[in-house]
C-alpha positions in Angstrom: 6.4 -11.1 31.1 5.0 -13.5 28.9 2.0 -11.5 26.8 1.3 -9.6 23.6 -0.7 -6.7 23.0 -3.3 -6.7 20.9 -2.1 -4.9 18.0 0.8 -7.5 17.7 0.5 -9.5 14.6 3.5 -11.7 15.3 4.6 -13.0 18.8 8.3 -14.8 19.7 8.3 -15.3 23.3 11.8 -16.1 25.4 11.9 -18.4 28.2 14.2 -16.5 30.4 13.0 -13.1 28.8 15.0 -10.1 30.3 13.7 -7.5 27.0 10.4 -7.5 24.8 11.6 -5.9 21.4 8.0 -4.2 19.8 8.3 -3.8 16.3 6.4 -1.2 14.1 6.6 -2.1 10.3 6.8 0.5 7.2 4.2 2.0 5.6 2.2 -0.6 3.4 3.9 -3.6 5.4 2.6 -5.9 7.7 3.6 -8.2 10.3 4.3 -11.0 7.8 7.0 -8.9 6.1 9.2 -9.9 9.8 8.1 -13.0 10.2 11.3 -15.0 9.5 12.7 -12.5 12.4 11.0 -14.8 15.0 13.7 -17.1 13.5 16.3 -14.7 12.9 17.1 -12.7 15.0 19.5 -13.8 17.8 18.8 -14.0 21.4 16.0 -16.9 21.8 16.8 -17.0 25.1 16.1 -13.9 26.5 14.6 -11.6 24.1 10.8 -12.1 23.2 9.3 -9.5 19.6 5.9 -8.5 19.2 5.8 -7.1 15.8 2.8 -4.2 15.2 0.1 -5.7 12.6 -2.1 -2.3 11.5 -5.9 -2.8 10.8 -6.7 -3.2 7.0 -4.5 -6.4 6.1 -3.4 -9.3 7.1 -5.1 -11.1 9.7 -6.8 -7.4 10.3 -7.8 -7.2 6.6 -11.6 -7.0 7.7 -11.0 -3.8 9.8 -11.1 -0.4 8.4 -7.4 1.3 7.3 -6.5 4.0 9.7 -5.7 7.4 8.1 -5.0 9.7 11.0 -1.5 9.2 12.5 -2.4 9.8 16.0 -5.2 7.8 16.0 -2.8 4.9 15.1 -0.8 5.7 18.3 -4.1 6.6 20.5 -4.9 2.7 19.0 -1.8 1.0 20.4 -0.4 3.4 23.6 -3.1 1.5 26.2 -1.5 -2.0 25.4 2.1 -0.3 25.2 1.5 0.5 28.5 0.8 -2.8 29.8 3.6 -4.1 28.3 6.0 -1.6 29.9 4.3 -2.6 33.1 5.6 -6.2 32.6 9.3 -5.4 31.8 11.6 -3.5 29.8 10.5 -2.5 26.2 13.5 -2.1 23.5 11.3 0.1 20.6 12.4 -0.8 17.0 10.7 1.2 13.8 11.6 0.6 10.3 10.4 4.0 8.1 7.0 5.3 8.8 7.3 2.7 12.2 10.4 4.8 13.5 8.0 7.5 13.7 5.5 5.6 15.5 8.4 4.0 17.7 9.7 7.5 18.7 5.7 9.4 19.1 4.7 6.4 21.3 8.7 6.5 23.0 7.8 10.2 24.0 4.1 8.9 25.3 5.2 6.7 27.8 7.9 8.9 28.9 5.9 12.0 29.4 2.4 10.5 30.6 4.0 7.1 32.4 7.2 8.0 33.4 8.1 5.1 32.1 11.4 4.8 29.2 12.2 2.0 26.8 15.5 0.6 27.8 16.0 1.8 24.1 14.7 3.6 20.9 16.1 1.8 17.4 15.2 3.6 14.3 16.0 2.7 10.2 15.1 3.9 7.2 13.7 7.5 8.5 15.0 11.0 8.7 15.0 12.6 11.6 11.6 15.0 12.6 13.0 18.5 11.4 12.9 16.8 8.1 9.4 15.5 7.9 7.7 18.4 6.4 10.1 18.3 3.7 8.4 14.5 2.5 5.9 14.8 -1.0 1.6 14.0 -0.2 1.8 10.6 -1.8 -1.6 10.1 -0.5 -2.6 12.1 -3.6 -0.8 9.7 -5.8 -3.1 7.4 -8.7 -2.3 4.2 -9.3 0.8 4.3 -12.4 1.9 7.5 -10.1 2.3 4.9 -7.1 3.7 2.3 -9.1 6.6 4.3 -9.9 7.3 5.7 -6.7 6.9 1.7 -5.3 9.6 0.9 -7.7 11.9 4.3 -7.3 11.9 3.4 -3.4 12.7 -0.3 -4.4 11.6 -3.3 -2.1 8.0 -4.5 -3.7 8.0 -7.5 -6.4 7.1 -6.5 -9.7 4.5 -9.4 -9.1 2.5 -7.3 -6.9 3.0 -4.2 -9.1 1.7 -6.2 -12.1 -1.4 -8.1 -11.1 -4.1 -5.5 -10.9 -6.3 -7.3 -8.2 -3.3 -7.7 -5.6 -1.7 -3.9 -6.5 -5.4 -2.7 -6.0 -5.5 -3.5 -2.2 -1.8 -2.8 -1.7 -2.5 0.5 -3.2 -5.4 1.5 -0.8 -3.1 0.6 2.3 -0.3 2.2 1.0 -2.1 5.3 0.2 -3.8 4.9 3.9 -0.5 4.5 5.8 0.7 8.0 3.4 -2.0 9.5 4.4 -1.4 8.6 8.3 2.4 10.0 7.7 1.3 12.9 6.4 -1.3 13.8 9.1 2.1 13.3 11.5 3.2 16.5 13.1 6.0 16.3 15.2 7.6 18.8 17.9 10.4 19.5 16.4 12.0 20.3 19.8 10.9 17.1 21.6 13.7 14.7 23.5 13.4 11.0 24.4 15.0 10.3 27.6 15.7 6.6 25.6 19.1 6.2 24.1 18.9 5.9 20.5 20.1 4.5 17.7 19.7 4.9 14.1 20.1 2.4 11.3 20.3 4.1 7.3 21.4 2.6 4.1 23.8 4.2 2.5 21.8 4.2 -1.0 18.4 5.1 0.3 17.0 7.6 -2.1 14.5 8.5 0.8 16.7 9.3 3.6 20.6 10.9 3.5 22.8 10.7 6.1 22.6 13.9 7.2 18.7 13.4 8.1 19.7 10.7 9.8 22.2 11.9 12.1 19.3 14.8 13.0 18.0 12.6 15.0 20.8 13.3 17.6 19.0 16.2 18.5 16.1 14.3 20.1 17.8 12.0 22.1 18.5 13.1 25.8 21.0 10.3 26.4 23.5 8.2 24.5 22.7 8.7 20.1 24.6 6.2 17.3 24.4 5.8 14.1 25.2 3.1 11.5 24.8 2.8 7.9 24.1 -0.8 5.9 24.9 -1.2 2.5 21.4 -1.0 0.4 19.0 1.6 0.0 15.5 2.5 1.5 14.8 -1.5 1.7 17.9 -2.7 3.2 15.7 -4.6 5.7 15.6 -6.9 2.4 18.9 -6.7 0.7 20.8 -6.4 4.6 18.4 -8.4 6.4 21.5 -11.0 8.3 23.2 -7.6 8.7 20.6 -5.6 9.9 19.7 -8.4 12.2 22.7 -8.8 13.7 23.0 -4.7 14.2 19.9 -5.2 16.7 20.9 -7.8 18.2 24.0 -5.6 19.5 22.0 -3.2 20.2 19.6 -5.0 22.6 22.8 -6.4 24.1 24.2 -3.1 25.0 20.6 -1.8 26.1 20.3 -4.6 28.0 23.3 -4.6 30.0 23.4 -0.5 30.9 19.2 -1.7 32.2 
């Protein structure tokens, strides 16, 4: 099991790969934002990453910004499945990815047959919750700005220089408007074991909308809070890290 799907931005392939970990990046990020995980993260040996790169930036800058959720996961499901044909998947969303981890999670299950050896989720609350979220894709530009710096996790670099903010802003406001267009069952189950990843000062996401996510999962649910707030993936990052890596360890070795 040596390939990448299309939609993967960044690639770290193991020699003796026994797990591909996919990774699905938060609204307004790309794959760049997880590039120093190819480093990072533990496991070399045995555990490859593809990390998801949306259209609209990046290396994808010249294709059009997707605004319908489930035409984001209609995009990637075709190469997910390859991949699960290859090996065992371990899914791993941070924010607005954790819900594309857990639709495309369901997918596979129901259409395939097929489960990720695992389901890792950060930074989201669970689905009952989702309806509860304010349409920032209505937001202007200062409204944007302040939300961007209530949720933490930008530079005030990009906030400040109008010709960068200007295309962060339009992806932004596409990924919001993908979110928003999201409607989960709200009684759907993943066969997956999960586990879920919060910081404990996230203004986004309490604790209690993260433990909701119990009531998805079929098997074996966790959940473990990191110092830091929405961005711990920034503040936490050796932590958070490490937190996967134990994870893939103990999804690896019930596979």
């Amino acid at each position: 099991m040596s390939t990448s799907h299309a939609w993967a931005g960044l690639s770290r392939h193991a020699q003796n790969e026994q797990m591909k970990m996919v990774v699905f990046p938060f609204a307004g990020g790309n794959a760049t934002a997880f590039h120093s995980w190819l480093r990072d993260l533990p496991g070399h040996d045995w555990l490859s990453l593809d990390i998801l790169q949306l259209p609209g930036r990046a290396d994808r800058v010249n294709e059009a910004l997707l605004t319908d959720f489930n035409q984001i996961v209609d995009g990637i499901f075709p190469d997910l499945v390859r991949l699960a044909g290859e090996g065992p998947l371990l899914m791993m969303g941070y924010s607005m990815g954790a819900c594309l981890a857990y639709e495309l999670t369901l997918r596979l299950e129901h259409r395939c047959g097929v489960s990720p050896v695992g389901l890792l989720l950060a930074a989201r609350k669970a689905p009952t919750f989702h309806y509860a979220t304010e349409e920032r894709r209505y937001f202007d530009q200062e409204r944007m700005r302040k939300e961007i710096r209530r949720l933490g996790g930008t530079p005030e670099a990009v906030l400040r220089n109008p010709e960068v903010f200007e295309h962060f802003y339009k992806v932004l406001s596409a990924d919001f408007q993908a979110l928003e267009s999201y409607r989960p069952d709200l009684n759907s189950v993943v066969q997956a074991p999960i586990a879920v990843i919060g910081g404990i000062d996230d203004p986004e996401t309490d604790i209690g909308q993260l433990y909701a996510w119990q009531r998805h999962a079929h098997s074996s649910f966790d959940l473990h809070m990191l110092k830091g707030g929405h961005f711990f993936i920034q503040t936490e990052k050796q932590a958070l890290l490490r937190l996967l890596h134990h994870y893939a360890v103990i999804f690896k070795d019930r596979f």
